[in-house]
Backbone bond lengths (Angstrom), bond angles and torsions (degrees), N, CA, C in turn:
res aa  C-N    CA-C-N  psi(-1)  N-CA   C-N-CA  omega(-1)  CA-C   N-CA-C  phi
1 X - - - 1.450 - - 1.528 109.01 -
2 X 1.435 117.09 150.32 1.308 105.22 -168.18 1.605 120.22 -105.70
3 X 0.899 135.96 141.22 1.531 125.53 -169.34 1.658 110.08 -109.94
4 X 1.041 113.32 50.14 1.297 135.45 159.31 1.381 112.90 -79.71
5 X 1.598 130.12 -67.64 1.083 117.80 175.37 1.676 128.55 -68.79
6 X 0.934 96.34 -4.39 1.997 103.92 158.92 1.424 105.99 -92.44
7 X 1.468 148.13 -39.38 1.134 142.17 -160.69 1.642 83.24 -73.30
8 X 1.573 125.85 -67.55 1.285 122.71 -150.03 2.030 108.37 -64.57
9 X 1.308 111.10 -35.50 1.369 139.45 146.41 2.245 103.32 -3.69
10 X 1.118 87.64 -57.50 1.955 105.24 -166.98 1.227 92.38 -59.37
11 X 1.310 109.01 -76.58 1.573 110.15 -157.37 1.831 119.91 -69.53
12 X 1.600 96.64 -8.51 1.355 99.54 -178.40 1.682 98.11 -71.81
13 X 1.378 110.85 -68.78 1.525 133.63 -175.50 1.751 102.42 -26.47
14 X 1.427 110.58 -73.48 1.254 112.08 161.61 1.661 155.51 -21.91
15 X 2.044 92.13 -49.28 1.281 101.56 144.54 1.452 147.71 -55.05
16 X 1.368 81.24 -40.54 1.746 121.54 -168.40 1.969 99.16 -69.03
17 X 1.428 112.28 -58.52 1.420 105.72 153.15 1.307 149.57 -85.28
18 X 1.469 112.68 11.79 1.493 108.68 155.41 1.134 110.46 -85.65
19 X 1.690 149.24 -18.54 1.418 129.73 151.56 1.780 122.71 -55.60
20 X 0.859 102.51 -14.89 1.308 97.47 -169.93 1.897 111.46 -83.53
21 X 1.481 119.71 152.66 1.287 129.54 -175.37 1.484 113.36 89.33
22 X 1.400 120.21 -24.23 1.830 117.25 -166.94 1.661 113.45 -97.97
23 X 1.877 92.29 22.96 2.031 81.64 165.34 1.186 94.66 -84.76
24 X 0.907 155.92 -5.09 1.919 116.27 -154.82 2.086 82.05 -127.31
25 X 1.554 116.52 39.87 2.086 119.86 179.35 1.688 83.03 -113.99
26 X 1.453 103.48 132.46 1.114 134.98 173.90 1.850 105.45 -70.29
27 X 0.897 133.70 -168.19 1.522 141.42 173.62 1.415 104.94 -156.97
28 X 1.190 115.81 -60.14 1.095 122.92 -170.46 1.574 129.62 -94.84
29 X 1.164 121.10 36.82 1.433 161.46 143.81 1.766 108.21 -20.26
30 X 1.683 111.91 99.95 1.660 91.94 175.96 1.363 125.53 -52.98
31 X 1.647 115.23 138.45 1.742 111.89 -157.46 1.754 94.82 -58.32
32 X 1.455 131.44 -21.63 1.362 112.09 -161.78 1.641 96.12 -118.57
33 X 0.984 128.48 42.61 1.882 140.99 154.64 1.652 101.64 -66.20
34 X 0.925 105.40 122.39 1.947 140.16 -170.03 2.164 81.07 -54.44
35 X 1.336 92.50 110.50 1.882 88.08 -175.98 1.915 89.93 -90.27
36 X 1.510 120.23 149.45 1.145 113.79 158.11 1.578 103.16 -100.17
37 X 1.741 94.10 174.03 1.058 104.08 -170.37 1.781 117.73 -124.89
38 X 1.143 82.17 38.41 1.805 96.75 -164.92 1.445 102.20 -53.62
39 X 1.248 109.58 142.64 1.614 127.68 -176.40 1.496 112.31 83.67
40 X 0.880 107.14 5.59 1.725 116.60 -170.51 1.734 90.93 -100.63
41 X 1.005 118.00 163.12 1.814 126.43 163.07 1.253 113.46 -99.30
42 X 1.182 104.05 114.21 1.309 112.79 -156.87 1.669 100.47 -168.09
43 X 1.966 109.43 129.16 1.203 110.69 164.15 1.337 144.73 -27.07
44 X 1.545 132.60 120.24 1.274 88.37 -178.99 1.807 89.78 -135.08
45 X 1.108 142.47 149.42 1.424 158.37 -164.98 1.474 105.49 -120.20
46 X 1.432 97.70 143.72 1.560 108.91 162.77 1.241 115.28 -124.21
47 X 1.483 122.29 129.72 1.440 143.61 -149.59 1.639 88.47 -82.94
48 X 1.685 103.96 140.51 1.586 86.44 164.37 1.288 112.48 -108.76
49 X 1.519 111.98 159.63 1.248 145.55 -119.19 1.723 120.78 -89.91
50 X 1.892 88.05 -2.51 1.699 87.92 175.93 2.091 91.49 -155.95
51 X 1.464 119.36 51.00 0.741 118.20 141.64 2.081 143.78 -41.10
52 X 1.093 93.37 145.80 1.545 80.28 -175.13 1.997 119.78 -115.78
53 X 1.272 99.44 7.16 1.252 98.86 160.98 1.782 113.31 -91.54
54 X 1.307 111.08 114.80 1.345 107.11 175.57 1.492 99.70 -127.95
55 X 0.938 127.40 65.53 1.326 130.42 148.61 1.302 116.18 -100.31
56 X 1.769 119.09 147.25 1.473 124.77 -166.67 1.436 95.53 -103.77
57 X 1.330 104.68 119.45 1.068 109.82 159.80 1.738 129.52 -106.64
58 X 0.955 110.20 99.86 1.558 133.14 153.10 1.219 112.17 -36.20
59 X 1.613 118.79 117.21 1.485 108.56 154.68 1.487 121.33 -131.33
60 X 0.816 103.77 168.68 1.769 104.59 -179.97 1.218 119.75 67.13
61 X 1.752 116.31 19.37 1.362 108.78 -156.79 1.280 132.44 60.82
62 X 1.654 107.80 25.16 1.630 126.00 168.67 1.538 121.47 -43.46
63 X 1.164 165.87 100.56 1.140 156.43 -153.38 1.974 109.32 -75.21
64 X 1.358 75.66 -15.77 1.963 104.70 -179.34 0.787 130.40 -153.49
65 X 1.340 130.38 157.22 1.552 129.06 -179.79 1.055 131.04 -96.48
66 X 1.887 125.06 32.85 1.145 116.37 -160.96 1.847 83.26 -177.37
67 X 2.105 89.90 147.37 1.384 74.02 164.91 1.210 125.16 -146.29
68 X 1.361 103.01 26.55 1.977 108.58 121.11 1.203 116.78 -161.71
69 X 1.560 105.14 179.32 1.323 134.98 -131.96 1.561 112.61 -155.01
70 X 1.446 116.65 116.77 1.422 133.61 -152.85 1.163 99.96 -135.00
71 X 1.659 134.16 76.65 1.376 124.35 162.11 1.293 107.64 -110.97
72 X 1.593 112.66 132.90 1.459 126.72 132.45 1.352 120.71 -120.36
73 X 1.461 102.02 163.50 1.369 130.20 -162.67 1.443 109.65 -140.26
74 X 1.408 96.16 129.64 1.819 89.87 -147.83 2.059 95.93 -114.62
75 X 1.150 140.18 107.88 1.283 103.67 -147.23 2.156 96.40 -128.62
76 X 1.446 103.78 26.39 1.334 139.53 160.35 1.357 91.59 91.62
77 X 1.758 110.54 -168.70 1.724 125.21 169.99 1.740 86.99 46.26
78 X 1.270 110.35 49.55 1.445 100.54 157.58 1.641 142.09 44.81
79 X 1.560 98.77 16.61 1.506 144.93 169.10 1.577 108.84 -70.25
80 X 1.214 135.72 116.95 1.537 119.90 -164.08 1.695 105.30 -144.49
81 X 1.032 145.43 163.78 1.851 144.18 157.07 1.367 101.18 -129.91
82 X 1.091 132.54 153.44 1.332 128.38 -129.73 1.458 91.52 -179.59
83 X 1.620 124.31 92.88 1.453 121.51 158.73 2.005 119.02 -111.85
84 X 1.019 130.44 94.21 1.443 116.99 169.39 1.709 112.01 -113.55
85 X 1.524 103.56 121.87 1.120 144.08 159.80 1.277 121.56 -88.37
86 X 1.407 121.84 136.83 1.565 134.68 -161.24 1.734 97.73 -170.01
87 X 1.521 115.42 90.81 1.494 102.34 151.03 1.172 111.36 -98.99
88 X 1.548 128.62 140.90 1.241 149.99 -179.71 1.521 117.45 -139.59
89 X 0.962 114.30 132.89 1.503 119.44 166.48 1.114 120.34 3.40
90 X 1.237 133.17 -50.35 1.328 126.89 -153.85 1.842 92.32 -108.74
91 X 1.069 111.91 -10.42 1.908 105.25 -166.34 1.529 89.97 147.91
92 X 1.709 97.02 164.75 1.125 98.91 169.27 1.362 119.11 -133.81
93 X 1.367 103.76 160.55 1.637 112.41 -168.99 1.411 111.12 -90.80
94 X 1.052 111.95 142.98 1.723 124.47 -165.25 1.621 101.80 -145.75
95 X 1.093 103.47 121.75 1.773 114.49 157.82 1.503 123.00 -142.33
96 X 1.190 124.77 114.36 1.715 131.10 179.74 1.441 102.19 -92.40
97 X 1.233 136.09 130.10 1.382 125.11 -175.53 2.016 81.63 -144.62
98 X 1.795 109.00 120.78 1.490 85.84 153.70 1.799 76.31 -139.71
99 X 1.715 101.76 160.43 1.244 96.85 -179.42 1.681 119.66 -116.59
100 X 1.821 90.99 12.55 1.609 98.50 -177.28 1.686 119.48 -101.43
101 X 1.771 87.00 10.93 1.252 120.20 140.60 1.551 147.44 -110.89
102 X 1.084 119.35 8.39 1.248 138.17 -147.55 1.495 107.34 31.93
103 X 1.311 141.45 68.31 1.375 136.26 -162.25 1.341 86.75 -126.76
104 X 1.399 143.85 147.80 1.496 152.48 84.61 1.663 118.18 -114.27
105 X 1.262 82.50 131.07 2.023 116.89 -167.64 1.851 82.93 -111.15
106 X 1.250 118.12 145.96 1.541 144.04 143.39 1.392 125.48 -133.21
107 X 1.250 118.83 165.07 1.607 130.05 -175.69 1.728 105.26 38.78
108 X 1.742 129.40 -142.14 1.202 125.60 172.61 1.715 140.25 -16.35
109 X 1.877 89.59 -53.60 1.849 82.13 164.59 1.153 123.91 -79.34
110 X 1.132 120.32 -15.73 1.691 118.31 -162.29 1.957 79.87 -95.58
111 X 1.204 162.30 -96.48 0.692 143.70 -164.62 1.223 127.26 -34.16
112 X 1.825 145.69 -21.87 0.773 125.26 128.50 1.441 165.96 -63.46
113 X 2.104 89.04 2.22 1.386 98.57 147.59 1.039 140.70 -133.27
114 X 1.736 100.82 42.04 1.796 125.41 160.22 1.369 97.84 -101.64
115 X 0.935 144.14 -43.48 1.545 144.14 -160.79 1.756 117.90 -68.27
116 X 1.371 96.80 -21.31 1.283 102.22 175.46 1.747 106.87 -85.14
117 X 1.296 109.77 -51.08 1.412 125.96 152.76 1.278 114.48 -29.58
118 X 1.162 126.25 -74.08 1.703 112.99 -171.91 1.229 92.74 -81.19
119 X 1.094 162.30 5.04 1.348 151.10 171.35 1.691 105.62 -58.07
120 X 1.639 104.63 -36.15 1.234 114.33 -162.25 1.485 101.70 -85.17
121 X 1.644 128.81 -7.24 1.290 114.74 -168.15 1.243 123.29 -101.33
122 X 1.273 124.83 139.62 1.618 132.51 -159.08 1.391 121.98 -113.25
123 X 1.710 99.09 6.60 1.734 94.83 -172.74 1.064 97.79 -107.53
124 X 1.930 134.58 166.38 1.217 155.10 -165.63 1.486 107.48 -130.60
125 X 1.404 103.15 -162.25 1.376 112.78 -178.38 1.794 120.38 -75.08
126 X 1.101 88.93 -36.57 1.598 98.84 166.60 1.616 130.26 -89.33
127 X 1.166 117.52 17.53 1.552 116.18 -177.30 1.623 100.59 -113.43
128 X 0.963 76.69 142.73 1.607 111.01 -161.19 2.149 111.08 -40.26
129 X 1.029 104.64 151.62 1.114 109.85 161.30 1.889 127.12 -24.11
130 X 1.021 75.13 -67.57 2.389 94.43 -160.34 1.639 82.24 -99.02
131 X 1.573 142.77 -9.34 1.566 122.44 153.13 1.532 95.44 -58.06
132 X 1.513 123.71 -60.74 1.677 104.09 -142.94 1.546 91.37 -83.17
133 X 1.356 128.87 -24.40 1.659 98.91 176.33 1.561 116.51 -77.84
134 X 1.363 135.31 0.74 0.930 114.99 147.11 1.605 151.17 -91.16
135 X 1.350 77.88 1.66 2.035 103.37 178.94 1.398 92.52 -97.94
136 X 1.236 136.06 -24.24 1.850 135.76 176.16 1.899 94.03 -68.03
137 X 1.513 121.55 -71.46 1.256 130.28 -158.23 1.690 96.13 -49.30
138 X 1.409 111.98 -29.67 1.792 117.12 -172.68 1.033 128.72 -78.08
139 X 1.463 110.46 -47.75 1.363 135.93 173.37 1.505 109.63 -56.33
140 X 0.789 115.34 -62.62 1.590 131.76 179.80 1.494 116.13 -82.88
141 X 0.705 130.66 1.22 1.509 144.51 176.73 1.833 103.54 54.24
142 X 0.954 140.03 77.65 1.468 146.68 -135.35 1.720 105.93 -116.87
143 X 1.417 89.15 -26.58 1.443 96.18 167.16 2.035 86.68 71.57
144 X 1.828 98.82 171.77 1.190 107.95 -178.85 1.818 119.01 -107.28
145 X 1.165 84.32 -1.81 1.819 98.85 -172.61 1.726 118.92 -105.22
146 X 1.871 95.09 32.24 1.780 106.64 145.92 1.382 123.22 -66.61
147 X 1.114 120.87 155.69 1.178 145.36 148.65 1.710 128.65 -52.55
148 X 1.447 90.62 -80.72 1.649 124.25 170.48 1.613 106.06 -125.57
149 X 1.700 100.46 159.99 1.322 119.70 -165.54 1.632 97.85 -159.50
150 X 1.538 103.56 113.18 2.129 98.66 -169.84 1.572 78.95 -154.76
151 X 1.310 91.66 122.51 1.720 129.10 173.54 1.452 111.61 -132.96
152 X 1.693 115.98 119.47 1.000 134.21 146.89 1.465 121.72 -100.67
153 X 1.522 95.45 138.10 1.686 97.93 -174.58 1.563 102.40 -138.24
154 X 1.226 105.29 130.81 1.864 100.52 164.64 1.964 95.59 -107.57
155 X 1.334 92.31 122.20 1.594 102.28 169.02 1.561 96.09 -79.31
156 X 2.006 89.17 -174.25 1.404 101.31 -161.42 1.284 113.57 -100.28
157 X 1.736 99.80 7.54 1.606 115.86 165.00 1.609 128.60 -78.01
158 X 1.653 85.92 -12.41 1.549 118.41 -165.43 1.590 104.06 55.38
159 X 1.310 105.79 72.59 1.498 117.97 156.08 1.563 99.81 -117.39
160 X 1.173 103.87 113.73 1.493 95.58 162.87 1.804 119.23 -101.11
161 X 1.642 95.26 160.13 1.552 93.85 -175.24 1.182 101.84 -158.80
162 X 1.473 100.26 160.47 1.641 122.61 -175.09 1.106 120.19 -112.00
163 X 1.265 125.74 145.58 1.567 124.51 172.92 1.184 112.98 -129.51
164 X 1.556 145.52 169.63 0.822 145.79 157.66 1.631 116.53 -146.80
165 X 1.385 130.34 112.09 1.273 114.27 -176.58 1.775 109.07 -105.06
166 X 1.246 145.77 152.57 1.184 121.47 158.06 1.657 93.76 -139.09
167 X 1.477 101.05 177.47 1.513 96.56 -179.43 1.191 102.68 -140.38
């Protein structure tokens, strides 16, 4: 039997999976966006929860303060908005999924239409609870007729934090 079609078999398979996984990698990523470092060992802090410095601080010419970003919005009957953000080293991952639009954006588009979005956001690790859900419902136009509202964010202090709103 001949082992030709298994030898040629390798390099196909191989090819065939290094394209795969890099739709939803950004390119065009500002060079100084807060990179996380998830999977790495590395500190991580939780901000407490009714601090009073809420000023955003930007550094390096950050376009944001964080570098990523986990919102859904859950708004029942299986109606959902759907943002995950991930800059990392290598690029970053972007997916917009809402389906009460039929919308999903990944990699380039979907980062060019989160980036304008968080461009607009002003809260940090220390601002308060009911500040960032109401600069989330604004920013994003979220409307008032959710359900649920759960945001994870690692800032660029690397505080990460959780929210959860429901009504």
């Amino acid at each position: 039997m001949s082992k030709w079609p298994a030898i040629l078999a390798i390099p196909l398979l191989a090819a065939s999976l290094m394209g795969c996984g890099d739709k939803d990698k950004a390119s065009n990523v500002h060079k100084n966006a807060p990179v996380s470092n998830s999977g790495e060992n590395e500190p991580v802090t939780t901000a407490p929860p009714n601090s009073n410095d809420t000023t955003n601080k930007k550094v390096n010419g950050a376009p944001f303060s964080f570098s990523e970003f986990d919102l859904e919005v859950d708004y029942g009957a299986n109606q959902f908005y759907n943002i995950e953000y991930e800059n990392e080293r290598d690029g970053a991952e972007v997916k917009v999924e809402n389906n009460r639009k039929n919308q999903l954006l990944e990699g380039n588009a979907a980062y060019e239409h989160v980036q304008k979005l968080f461009k607009k956001l002003t809260f940090d690790s220390k601002t308060p609870d009911q500040e960032v859900l109401n600069e989330v419902i604004s920013v994003f136009h979220l409307g008032s007729d959710y359900k649920k509202i759960e945001l994870e964010i690692k800032f660029e202090d690397n505080v990460e934090r959780h929210y959860t709103f429901t009504k």
